[in-house]
C-alpha positions in Angstrom: -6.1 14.3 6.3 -7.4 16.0 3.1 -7.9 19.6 2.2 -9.9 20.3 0.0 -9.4 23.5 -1.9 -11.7 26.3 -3.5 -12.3 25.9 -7.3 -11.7 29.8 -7.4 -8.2 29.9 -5.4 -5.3 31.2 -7.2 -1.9 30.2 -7.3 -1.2 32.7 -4.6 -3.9 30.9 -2.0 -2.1 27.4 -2.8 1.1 29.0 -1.8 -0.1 30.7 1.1 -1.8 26.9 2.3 1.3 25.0 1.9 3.5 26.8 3.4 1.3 27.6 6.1 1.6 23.5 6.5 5.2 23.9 6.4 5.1 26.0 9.3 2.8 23.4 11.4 5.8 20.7 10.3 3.4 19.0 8.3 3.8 17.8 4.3 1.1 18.4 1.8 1.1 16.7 -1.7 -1.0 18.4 -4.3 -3.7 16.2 -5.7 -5.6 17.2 -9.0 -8.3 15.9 -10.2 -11.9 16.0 -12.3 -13.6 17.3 -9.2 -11.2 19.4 -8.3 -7.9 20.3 -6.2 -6.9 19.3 -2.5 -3.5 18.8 -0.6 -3.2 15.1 1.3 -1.4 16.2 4.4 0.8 13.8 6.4 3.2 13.8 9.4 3.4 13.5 13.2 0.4 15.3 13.9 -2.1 16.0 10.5 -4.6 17.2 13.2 -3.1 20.9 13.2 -4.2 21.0 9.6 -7.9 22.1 10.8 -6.1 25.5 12.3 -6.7 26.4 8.9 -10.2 25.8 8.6 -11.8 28.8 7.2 -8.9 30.4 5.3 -8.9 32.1 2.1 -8.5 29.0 -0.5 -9.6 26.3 1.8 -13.1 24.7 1.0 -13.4 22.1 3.9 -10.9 19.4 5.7 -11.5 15.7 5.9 -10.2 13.7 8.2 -9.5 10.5 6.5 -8.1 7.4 7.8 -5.4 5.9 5.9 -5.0 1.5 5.8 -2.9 0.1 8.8 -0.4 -2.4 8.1 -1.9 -5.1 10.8 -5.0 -4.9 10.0 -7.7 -2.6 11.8 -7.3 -2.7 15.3 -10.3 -4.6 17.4 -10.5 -1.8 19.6 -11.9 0.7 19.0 -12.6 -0.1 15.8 -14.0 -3.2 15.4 -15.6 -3.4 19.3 -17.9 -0.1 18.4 -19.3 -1.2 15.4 -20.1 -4.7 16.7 -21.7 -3.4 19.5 -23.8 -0.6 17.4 -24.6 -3.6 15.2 -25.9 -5.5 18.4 -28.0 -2.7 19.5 -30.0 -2.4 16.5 -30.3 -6.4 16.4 -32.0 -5.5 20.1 -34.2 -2.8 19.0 -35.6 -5.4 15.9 -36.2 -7.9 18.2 -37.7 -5.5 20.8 -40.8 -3.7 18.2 -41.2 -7.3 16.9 -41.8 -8.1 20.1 -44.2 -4.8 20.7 -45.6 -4.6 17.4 -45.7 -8.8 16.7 -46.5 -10.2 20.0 -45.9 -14.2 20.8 -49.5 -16.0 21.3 -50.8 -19.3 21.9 -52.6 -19.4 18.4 -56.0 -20.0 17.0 -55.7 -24.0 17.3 -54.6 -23.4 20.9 -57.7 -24.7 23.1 -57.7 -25.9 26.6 -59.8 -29.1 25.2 -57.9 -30.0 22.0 -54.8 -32.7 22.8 -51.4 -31.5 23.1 -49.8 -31.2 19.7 -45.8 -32.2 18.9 -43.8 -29.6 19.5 -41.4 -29.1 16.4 -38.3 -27.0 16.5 -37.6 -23.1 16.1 -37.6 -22.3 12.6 -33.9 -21.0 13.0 -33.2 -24.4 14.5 -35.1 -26.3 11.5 -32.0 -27.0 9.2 -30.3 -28.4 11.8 -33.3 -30.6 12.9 -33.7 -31.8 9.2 -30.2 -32.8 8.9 -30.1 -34.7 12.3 -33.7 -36.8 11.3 -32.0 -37.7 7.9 -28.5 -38.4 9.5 -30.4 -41.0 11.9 -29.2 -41.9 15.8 -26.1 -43.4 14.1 -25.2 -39.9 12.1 -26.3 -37.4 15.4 -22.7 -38.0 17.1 -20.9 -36.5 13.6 -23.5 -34.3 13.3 -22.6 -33.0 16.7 -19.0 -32.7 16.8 -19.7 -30.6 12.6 -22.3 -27.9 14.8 -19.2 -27.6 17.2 -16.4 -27.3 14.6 -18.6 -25.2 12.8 -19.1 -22.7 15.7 -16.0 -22.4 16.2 -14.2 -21.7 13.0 -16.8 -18.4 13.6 -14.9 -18.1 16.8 -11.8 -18.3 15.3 -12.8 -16.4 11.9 -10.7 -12.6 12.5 -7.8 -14.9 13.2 -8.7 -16.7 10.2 -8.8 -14.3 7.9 -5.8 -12.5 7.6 -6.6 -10.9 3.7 -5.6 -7.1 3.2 -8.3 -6.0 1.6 -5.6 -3.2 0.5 -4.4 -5.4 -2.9 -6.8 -6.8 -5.4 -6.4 -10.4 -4.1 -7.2 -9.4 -0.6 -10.8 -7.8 -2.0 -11.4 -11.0 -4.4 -11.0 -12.7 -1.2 -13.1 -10.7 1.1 -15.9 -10.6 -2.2 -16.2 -14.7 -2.3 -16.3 -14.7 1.3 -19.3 -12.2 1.2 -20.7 -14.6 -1.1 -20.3 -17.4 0.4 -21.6 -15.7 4.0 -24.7 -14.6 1.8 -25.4 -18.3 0.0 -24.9 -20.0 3.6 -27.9 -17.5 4.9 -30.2 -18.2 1.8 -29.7 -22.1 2.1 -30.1 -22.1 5.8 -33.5 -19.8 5.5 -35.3 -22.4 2.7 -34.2 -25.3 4.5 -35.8 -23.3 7.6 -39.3 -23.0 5.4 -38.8 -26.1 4.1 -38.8 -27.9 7.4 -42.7 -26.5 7.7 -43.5 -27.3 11.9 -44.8 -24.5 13.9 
């Protein structure tokens, strides 16, 4: 937890602040910086540090969450931002759906033949590669979809970098990359495949 302290306090006000953490049996280190002064406060409960909210040198207290050794945990951590991430992937598809209705189309006519069907433009890359792997190709082709699914299964048990240490965020930058590229590619072969 961080306290961050008035530009105008005194030497007295400091004082008075940590030792009024002493008394809660927490430790404060002093940080000083450019933008000012603040204590980092630590121990067995940093949460009694908002007791002194308010007080005379105080300017506000942040609670801040320092690294964990293992990793973040999946719960609660992980789960709640997934599922926030989830329910604005829903509300997207949900006003596309409102605002962008599905319809038959212009060409659409109860006369005209039935046209091919072609597939999904998210399912177009995959289509492309299976037409140029050929009925000989589709079994691999098959079996790389599945392996491929799951390594994103198995992905947070993959990736074990601390994004703590410089290598860890190297790392977790060329895997954002990567992650980024593999979207671009997959969206031009997905206009490239043209089809409904």
């Amino acid at each position: 937890m961080i306290i961050l302290l008035d530009h105008a306090a005194d030497e007295a006000a400091l004082r008075a602040v940590s030792g009024r953490l002493r008394d809660l049996g927490l430790e404060a280190v002093l940080l000083q910086g450019p933008r000012g002064r603040a204590f980092e406060v630590s121990g067995p409960e940093p949460g009694r540090a908002l007791a002194l909210r308010g007080a005379p040198g105080v300017r506000a207290i942040l609670s801040r969450r320092t690294p964990l050794d293992a990793g973040e945990p999946l719960w609660p951590h992980m789960a709640l931002r997934t599922a926030i991430l989830a329910l604005l992937l829903l509300l997207l598809l949900l006003a596309l759906v409102v605002l962008a209705p599905p319809g038959l189309g212009d060409e659409a006519h109860p006369d005209s033949p039935p046209q091919a069907l072609g597939a999904e433009w998210y399912l177009r890359p995959v289509a492309l590669a299976l037409d140029a792997a050929g009925a000989a190709g589709r079994a691999a082709g098959g079996v790389l979809l599945g392996v491929a699914w799951l390594a994103l299964l198995l992905w947070p048990f993959i990736d074990r970098a601390d994004a703590t240490t410089p290598a860890g965020r190297t790392i977790a930058r060329l895997v954002q990359a990567g992650g980024v590229l593999l979207m671009l590619a997959w969206l031009a072969l997905a206009v490239a495949g043209g089809g409904p």
